[in-house]
PDB file with SEQRES, HELIX, SHEET and CRYST1 records, atoms N, CA, C and O in Angstrom:
SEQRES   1 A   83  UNK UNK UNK UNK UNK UNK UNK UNK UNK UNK UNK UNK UNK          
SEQRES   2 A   83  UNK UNK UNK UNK UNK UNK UNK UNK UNK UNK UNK UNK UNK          
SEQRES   3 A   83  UNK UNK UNK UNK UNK UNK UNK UNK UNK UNK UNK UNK UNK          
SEQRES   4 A   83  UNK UNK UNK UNK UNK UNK UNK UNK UNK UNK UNK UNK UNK          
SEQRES   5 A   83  UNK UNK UNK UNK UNK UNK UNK UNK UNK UNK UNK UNK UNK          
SEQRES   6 A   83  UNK UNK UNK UNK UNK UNK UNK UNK UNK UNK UNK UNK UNK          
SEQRES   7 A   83  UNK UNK UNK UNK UNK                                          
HELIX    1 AA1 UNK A    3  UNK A   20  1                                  18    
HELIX    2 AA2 UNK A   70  UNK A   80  1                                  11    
SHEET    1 AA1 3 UNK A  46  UNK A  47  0                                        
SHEET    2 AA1 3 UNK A  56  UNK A  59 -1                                        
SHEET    3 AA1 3 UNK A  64  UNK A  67 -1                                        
CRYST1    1.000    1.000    1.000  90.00  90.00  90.00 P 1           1          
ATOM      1  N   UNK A   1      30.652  17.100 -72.157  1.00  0.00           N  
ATOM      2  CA  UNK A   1      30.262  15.707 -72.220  1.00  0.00           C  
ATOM      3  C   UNK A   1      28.745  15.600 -72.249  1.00  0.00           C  
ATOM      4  O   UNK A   1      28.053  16.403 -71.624  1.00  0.00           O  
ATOM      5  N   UNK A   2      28.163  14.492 -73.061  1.00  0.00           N  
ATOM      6  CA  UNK A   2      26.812  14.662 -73.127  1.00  0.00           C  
ATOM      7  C   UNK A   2      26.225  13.631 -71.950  1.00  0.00           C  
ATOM      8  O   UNK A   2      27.094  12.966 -71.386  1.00  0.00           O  
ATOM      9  N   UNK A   3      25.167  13.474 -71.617  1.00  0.00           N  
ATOM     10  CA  UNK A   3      24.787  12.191 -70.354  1.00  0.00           C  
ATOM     11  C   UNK A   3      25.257  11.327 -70.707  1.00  0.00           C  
ATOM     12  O   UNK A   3      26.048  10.752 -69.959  1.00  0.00           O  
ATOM     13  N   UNK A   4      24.972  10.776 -72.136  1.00  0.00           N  
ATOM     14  CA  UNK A   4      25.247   9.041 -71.955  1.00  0.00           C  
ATOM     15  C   UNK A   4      27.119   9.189 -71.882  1.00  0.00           C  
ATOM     16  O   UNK A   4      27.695   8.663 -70.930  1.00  0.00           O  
ATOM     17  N   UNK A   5      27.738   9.761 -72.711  1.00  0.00           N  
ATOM     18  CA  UNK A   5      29.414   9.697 -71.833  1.00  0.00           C  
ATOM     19  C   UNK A   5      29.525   9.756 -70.776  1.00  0.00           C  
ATOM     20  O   UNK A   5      30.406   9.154 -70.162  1.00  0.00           O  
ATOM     21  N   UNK A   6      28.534  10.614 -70.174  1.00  0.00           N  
ATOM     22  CA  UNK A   6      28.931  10.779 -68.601  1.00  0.00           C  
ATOM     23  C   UNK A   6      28.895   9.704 -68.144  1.00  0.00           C  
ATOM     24  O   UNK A   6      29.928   9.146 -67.772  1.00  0.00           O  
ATOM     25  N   UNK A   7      27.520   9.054 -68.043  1.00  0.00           N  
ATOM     26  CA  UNK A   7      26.834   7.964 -67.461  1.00  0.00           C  
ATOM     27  C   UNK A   7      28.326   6.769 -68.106  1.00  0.00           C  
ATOM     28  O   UNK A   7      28.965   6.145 -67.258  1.00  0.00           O  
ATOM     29  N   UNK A   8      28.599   6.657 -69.277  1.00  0.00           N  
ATOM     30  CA  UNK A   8      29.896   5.728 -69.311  1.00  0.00           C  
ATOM     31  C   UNK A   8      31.094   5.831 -68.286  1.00  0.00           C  
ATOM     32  O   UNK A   8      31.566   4.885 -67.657  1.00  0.00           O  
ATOM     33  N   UNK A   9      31.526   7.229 -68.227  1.00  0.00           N  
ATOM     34  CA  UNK A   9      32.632   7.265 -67.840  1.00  0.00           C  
ATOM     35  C   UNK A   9      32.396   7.365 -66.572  1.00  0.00           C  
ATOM     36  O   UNK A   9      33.405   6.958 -65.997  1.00  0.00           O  
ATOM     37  N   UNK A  10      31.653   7.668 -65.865  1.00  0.00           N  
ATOM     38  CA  UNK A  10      31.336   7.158 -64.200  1.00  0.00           C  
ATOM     39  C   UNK A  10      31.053   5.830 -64.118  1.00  0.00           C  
ATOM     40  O   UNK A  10      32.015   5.302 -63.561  1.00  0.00           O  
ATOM     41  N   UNK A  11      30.352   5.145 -64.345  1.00  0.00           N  
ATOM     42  CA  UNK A  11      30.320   3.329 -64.975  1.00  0.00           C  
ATOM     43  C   UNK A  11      32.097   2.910 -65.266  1.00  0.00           C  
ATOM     44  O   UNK A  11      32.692   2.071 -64.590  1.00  0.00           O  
ATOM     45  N   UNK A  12      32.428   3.325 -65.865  1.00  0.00           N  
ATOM     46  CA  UNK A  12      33.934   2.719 -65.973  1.00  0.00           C  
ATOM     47  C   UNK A  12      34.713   3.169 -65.136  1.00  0.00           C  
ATOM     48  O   UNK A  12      35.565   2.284 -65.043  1.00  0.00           O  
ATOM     49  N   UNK A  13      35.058   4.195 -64.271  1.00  0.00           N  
ATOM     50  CA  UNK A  13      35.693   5.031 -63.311  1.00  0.00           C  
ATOM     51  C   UNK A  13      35.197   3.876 -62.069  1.00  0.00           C  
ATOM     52  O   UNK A  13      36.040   3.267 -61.410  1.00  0.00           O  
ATOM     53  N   UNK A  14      33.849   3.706 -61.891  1.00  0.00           N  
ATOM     54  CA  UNK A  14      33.660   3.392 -60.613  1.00  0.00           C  
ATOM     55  C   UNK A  14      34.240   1.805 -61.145  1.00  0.00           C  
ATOM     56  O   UNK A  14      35.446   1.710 -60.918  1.00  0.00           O  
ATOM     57  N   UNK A  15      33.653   0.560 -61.792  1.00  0.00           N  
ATOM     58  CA  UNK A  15      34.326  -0.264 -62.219  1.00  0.00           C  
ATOM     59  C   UNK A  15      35.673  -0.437 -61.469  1.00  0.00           C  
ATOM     60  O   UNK A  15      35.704  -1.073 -60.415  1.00  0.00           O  
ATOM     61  N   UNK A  16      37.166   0.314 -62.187  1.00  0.00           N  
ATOM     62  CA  UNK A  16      38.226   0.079 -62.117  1.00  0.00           C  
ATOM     63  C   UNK A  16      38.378   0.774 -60.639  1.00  0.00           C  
ATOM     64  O   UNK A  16      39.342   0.357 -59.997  1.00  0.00           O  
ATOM     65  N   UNK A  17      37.696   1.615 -60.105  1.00  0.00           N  
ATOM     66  CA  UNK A  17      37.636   2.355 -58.639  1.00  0.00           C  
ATOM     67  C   UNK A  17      37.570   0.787 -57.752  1.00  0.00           C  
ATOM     68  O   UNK A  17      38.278   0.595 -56.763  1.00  0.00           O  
ATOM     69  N   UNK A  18      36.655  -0.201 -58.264  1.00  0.00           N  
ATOM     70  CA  UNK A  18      36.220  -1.558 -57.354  1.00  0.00           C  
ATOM     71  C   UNK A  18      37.114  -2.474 -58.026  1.00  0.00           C  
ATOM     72  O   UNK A  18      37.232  -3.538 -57.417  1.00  0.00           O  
ATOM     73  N   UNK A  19      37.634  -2.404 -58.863  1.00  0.00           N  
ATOM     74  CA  UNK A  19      38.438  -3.665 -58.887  1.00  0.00           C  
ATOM     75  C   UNK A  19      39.828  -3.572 -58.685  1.00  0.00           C  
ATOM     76  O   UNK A  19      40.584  -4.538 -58.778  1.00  0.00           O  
ATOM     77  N   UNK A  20      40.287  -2.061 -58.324  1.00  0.00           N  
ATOM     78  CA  UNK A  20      41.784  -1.603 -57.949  1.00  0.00           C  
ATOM     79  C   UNK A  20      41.650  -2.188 -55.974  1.00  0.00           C  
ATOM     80  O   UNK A  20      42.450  -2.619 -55.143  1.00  0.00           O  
ATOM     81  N   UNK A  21      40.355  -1.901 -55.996  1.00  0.00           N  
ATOM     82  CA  UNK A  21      40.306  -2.188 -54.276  1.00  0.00           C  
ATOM     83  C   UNK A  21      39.989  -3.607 -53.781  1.00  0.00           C  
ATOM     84  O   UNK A  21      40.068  -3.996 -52.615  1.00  0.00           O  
ATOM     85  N   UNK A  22      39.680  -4.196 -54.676  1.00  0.00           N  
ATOM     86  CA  UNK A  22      39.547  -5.183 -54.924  1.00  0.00           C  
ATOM     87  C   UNK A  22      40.791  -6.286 -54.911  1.00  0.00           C  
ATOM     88  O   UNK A  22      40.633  -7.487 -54.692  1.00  0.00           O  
ATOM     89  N   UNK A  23      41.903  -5.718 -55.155  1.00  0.00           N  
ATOM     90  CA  UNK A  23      43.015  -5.771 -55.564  1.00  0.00           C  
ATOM     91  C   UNK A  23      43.666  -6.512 -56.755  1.00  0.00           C  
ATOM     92  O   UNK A  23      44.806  -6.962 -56.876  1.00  0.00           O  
ATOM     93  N   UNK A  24      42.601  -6.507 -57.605  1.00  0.00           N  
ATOM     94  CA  UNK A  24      42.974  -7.315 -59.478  1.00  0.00           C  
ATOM     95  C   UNK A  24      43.735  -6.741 -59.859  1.00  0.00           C  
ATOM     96  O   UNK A  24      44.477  -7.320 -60.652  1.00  0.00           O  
ATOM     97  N   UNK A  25      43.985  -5.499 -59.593  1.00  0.00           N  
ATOM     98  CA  UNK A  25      44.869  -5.141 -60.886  1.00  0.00           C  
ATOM     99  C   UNK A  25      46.250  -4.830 -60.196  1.00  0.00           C  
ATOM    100  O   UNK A  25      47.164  -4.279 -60.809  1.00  0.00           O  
ATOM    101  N   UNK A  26      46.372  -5.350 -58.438  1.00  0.00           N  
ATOM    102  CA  UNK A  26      47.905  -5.350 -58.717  1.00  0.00           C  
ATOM    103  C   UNK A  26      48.381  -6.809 -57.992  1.00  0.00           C  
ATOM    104  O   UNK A  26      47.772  -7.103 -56.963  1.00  0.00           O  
ATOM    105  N   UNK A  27      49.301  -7.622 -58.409  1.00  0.00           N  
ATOM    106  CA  UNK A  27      49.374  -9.146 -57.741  1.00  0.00           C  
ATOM    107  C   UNK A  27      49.782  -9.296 -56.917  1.00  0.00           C  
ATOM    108  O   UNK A  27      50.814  -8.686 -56.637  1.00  0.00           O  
ATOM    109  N   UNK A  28      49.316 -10.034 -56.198  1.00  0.00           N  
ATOM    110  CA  UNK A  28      49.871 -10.263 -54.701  1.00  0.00           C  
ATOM    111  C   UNK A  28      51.276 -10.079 -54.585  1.00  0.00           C  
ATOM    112  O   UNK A  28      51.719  -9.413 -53.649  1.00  0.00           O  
ATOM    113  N   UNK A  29      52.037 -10.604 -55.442  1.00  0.00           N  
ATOM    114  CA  UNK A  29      53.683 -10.501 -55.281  1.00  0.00           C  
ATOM    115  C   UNK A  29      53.976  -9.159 -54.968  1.00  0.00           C  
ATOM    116  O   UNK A  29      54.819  -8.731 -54.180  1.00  0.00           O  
ATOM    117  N   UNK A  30      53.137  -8.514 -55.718  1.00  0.00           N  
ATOM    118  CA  UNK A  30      53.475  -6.769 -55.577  1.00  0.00           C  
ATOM    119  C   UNK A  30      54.330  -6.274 -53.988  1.00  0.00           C  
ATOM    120  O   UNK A  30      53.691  -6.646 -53.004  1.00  0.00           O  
ATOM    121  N   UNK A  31      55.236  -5.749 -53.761  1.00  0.00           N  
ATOM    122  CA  UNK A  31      55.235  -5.153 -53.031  1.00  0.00           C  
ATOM    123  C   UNK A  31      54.399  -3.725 -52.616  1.00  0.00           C  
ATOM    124  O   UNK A  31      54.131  -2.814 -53.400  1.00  0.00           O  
ATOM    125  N   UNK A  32      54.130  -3.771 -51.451  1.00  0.00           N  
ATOM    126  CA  UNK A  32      53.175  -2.272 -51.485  1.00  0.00           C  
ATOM    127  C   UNK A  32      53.639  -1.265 -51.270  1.00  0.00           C  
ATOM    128  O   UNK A  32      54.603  -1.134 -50.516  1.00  0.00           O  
ATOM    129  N   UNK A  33      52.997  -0.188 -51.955  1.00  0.00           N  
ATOM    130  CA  UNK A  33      52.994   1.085 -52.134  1.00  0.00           C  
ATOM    131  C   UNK A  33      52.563   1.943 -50.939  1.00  0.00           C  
ATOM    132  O   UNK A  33      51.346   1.943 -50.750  1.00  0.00           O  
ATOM    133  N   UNK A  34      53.356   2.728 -50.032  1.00  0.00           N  
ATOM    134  CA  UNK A  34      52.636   3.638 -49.358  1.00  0.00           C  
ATOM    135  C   UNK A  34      52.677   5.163 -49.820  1.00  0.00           C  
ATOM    136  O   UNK A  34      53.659   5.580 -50.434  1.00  0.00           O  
ATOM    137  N   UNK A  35      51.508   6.056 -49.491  1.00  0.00           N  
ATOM    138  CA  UNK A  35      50.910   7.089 -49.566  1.00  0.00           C  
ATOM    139  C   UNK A  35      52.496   7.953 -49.641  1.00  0.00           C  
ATOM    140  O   UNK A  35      53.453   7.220 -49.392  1.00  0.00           O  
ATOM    141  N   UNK A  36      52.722   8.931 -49.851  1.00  0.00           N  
ATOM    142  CA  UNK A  36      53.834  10.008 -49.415  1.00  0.00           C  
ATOM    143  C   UNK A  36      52.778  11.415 -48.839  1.00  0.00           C  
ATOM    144  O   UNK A  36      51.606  11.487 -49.210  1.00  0.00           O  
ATOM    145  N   UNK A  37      53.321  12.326 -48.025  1.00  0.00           N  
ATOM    146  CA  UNK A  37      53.008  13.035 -47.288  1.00  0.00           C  
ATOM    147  C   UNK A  37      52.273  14.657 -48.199  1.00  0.00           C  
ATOM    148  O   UNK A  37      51.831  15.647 -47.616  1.00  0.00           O  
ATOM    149  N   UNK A  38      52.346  14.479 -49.493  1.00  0.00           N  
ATOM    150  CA  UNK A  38      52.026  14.671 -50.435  1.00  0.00           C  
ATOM    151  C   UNK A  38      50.624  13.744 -51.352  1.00  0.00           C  
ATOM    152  O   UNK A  38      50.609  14.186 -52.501  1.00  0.00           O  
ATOM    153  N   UNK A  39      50.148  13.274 -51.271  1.00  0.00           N  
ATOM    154  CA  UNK A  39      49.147  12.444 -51.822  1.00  0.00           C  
ATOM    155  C   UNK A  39      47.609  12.871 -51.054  1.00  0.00           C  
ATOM    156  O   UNK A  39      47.157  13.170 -49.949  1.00  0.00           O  
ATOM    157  N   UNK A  40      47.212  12.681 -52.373  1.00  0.00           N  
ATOM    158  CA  UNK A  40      45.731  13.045 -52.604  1.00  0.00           C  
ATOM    159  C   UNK A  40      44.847  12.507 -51.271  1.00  0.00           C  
ATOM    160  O   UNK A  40      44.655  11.305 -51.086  1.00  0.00           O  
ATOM    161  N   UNK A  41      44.340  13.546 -50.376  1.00  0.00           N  
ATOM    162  CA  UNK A  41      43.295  12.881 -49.281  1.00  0.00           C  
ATOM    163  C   UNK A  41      41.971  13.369 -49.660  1.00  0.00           C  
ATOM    164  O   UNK A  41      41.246  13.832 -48.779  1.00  0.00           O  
ATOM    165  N   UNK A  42      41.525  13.312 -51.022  1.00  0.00           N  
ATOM    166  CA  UNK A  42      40.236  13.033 -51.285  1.00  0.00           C  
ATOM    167  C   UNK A  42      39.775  12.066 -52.357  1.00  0.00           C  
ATOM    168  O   UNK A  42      40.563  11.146 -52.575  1.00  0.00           O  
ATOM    169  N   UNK A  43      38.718  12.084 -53.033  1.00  0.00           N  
ATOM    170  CA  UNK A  43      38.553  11.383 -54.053  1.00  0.00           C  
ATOM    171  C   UNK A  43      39.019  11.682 -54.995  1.00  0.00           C  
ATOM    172  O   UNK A  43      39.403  12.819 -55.267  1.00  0.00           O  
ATOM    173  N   UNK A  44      39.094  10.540 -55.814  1.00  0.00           N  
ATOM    174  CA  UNK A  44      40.222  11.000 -57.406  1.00  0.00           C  
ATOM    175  C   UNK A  44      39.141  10.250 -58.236  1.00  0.00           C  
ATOM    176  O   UNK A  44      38.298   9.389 -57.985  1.00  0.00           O  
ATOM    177  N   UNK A  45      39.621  11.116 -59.591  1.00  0.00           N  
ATOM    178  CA  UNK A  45      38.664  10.341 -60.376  1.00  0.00           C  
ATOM    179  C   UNK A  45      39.600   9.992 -61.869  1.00  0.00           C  
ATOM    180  O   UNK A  45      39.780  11.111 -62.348  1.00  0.00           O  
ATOM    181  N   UNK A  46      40.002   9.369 -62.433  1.00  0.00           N  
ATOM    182  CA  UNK A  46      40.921   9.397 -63.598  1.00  0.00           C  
ATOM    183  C   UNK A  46      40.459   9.097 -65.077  1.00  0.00           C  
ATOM    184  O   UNK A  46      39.847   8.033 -65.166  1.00  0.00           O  
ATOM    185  N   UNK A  47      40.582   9.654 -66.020  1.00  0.00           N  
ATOM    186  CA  UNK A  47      39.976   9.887 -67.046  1.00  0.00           C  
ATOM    187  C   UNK A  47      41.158  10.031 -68.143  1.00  0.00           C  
ATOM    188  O   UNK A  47      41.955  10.967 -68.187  1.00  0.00           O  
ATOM    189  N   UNK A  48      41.101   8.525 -69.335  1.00  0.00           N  
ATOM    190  CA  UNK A  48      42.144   8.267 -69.908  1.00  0.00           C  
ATOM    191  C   UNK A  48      41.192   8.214 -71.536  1.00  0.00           C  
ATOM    192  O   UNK A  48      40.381   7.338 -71.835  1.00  0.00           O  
ATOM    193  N   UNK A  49      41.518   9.201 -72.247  1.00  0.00           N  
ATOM    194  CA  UNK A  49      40.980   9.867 -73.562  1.00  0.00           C  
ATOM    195  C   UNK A  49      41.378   9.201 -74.604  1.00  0.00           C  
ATOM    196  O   UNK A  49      40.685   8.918 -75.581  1.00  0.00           O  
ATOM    197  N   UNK A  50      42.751   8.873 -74.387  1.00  0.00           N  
ATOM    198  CA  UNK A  50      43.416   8.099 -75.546  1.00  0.00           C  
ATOM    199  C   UNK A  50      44.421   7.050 -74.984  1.00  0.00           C  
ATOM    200  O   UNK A  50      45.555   7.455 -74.728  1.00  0.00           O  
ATOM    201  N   UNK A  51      44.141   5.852 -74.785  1.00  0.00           N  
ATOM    202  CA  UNK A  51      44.924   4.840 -74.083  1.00  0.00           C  
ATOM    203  C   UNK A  51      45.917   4.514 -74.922  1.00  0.00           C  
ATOM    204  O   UNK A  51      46.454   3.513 -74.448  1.00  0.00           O  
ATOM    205  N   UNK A  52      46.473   4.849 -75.973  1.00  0.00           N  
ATOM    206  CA  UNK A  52      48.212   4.797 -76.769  1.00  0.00           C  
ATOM    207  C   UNK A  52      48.591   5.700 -76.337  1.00  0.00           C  
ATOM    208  O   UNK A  52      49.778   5.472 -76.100  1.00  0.00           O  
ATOM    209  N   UNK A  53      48.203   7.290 -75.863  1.00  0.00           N  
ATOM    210  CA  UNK A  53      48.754   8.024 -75.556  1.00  0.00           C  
ATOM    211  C   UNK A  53      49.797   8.102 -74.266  1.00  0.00           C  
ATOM    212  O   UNK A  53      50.846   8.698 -74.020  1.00  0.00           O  
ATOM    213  N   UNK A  54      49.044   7.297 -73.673  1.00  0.00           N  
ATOM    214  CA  UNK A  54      49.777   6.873 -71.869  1.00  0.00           C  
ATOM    215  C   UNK A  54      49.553   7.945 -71.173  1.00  0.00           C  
ATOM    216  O   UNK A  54      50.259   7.829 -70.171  1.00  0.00           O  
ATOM    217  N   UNK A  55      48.727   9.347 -71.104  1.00  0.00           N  
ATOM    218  CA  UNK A  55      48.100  10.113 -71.023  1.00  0.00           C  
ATOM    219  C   UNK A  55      47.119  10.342 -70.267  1.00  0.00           C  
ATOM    220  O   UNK A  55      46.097  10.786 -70.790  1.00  0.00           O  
ATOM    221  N   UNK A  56      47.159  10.053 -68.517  1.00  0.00           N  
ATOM    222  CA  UNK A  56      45.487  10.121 -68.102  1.00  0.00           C  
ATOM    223  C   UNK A  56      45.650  11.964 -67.541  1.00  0.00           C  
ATOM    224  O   UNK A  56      46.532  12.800 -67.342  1.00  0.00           O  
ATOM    225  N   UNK A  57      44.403  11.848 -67.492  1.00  0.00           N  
ATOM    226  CA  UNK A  57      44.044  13.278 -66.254  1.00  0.00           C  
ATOM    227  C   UNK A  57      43.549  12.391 -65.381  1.00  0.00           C  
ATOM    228  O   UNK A  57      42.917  11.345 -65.523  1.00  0.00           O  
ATOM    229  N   UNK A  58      44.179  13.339 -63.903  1.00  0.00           N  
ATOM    230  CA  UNK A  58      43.179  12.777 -62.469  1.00  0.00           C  
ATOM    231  C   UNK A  58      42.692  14.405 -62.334  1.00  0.00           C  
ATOM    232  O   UNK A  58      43.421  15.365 -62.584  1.00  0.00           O  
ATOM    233  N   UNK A  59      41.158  14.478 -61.837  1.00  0.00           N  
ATOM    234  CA  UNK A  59      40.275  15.229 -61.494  1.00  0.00           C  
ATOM    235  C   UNK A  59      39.728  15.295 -59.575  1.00  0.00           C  
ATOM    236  O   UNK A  59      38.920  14.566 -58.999  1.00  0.00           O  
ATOM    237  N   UNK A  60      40.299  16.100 -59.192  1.00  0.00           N  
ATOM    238  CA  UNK A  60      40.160  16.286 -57.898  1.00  0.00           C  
ATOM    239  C   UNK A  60      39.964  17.147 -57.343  1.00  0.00           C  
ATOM    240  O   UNK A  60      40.876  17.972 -57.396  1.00  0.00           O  
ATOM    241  N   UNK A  61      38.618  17.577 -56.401  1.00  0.00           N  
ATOM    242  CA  UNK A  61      38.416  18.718 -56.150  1.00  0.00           C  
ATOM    243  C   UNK A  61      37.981  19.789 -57.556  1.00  0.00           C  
ATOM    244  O   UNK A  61      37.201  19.574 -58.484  1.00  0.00           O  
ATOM    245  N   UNK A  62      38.849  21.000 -57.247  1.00  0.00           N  
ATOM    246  CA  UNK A  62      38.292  21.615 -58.790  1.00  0.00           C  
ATOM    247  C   UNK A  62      39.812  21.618 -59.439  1.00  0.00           C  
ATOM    248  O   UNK A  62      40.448  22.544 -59.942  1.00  0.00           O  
ATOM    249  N   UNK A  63      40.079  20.522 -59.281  1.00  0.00           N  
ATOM    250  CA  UNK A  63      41.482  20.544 -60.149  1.00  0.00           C  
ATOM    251  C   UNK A  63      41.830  19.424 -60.887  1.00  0.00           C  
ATOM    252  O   UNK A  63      41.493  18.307 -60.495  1.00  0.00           O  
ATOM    253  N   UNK A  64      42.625  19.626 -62.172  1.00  0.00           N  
ATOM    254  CA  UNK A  64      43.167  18.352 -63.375  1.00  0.00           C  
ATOM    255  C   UNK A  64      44.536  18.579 -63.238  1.00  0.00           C  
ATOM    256  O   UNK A  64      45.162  19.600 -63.527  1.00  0.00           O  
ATOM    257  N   UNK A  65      45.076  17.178 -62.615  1.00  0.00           N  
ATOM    258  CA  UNK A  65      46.387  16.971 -63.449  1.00  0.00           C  
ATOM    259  C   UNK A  65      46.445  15.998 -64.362  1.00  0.00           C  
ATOM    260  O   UNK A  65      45.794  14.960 -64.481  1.00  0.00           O  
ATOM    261  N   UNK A  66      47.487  16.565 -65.120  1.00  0.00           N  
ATOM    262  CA  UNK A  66      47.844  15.711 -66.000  1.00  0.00           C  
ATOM    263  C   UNK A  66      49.076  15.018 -65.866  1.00  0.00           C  
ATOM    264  O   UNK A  66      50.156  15.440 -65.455  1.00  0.00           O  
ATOM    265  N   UNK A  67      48.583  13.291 -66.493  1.00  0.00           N  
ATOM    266  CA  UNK A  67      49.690  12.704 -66.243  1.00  0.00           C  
ATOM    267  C   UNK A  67      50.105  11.685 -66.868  1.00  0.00           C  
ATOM    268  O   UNK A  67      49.446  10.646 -66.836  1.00  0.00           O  
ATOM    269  N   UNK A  68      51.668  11.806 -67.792  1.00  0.00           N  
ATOM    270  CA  UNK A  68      51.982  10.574 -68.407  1.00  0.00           C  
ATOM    271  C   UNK A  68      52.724   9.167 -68.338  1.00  0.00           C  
ATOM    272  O   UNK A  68      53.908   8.899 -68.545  1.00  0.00           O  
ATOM    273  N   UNK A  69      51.878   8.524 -68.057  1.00  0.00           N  
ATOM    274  CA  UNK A  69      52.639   6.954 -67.219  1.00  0.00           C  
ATOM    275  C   UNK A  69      51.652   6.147 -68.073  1.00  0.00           C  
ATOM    276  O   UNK A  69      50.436   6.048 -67.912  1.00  0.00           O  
ATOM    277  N   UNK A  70      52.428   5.592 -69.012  1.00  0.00           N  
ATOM    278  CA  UNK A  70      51.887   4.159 -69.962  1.00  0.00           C  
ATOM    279  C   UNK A  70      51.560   3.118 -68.980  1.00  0.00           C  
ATOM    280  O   UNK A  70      50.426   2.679 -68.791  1.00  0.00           O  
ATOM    281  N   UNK A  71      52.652   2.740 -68.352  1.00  0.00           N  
ATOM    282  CA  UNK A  71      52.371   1.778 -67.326  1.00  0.00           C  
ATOM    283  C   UNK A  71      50.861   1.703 -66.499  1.00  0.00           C  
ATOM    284  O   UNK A  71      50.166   0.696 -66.629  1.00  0.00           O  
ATOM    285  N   UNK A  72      50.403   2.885 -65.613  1.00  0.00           N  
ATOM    286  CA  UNK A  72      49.740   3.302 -64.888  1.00  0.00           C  
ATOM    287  C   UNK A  72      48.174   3.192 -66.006  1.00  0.00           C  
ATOM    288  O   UNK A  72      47.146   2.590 -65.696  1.00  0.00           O  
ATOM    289  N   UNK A  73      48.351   3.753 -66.962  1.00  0.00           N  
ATOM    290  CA  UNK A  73      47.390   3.776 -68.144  1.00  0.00           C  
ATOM    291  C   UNK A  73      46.848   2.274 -68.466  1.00  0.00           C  
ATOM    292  O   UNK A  73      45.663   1.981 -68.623  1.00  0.00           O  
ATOM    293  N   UNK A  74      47.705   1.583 -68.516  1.00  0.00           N  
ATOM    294  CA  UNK A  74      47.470  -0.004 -69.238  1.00  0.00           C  
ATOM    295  C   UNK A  74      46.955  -0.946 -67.486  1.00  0.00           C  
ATOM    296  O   UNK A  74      46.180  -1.899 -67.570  1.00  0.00           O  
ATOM    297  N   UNK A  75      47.458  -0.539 -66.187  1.00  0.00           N  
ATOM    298  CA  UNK A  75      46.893  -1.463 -65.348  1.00  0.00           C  
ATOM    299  C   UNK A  75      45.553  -0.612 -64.649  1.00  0.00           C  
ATOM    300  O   UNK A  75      44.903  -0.994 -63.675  1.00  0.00           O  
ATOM    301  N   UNK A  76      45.357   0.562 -65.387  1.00  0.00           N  
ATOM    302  CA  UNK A  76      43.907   0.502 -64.956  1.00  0.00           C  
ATOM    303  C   UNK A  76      43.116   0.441 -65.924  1.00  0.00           C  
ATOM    304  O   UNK A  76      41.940   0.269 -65.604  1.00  0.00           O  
ATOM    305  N   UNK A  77      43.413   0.547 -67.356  1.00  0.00           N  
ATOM    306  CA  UNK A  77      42.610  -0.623 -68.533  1.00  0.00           C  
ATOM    307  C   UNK A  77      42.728  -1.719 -68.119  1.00  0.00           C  
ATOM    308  O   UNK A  77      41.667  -2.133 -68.587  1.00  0.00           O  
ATOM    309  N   UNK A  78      43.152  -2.603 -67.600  1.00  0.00           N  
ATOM    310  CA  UNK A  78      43.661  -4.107 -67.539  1.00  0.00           C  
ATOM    311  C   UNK A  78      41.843  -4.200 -65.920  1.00  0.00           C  
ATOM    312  O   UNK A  78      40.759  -4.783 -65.974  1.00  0.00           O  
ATOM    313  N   UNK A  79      42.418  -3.399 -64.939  1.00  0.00           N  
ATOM    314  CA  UNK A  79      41.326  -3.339 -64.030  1.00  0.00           C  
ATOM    315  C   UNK A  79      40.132  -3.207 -64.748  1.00  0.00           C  
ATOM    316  O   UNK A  79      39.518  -4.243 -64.494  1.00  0.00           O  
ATOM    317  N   UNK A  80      39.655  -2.722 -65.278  1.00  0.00           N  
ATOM    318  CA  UNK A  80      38.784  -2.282 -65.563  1.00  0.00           C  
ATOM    319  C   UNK A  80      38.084  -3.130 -66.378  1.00  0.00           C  
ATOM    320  O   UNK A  80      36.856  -3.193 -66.325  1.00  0.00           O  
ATOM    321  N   UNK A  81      38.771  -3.812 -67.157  1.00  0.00           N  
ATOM    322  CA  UNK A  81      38.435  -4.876 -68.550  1.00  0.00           C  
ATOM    323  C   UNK A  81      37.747  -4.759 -69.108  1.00  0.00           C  
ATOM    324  O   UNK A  81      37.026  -3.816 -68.783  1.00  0.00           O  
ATOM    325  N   UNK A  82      37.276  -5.610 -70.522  1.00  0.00           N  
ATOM    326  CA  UNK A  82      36.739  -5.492 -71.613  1.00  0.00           C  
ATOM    327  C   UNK A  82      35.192  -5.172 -71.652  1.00  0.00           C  
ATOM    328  O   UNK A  82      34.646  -4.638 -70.687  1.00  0.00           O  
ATOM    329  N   UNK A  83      34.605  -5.464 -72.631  1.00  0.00           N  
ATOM    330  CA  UNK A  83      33.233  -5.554 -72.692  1.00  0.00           C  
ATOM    331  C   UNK A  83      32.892  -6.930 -73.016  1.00  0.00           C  
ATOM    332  O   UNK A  83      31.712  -7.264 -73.128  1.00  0.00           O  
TER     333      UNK A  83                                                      
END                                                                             
């Protein structure tokens, strides 16, 4: 990645990082989600290359998973929003 991608994709990461906590991108009606005994206790960072694909990587620690959830893909585009 060259700086200015970087500098984007930390700019958009942190973005949808504040408006997921924020809680925009899921509606109050939501019922909530708790953690499982299995789940990530550090920072995550998620990085979505091709948003038709439904396709993100999460980056954690020195590790990538990969992961395909359209759903999951489209409400943190939706967080994140336009230009």
């Amino acid at each position: 990645m060259n700086d200015t991608s970087r500098r984007k994709f930390l700019a958009v990461a942190g973005a949808g990082a504040a408006a997921g906590a924020a809680g925009i991108a899921v509606p109050a009606t939501a019922a909530a989600v708790t953690r499982n005994a299995n789940a990530a206790a550090e920072p995550v960072v998620a990085y979505i290359e091709n948003p038709q694909s439904g396709v993100l990587s999460l980056m954690l620690g020195g590790r990538e998973v990969v992961v395909e959830d359209h759903d999951l893909v489209a409400r943190i585009l939706n967080a994140a929003g336009g230009r």
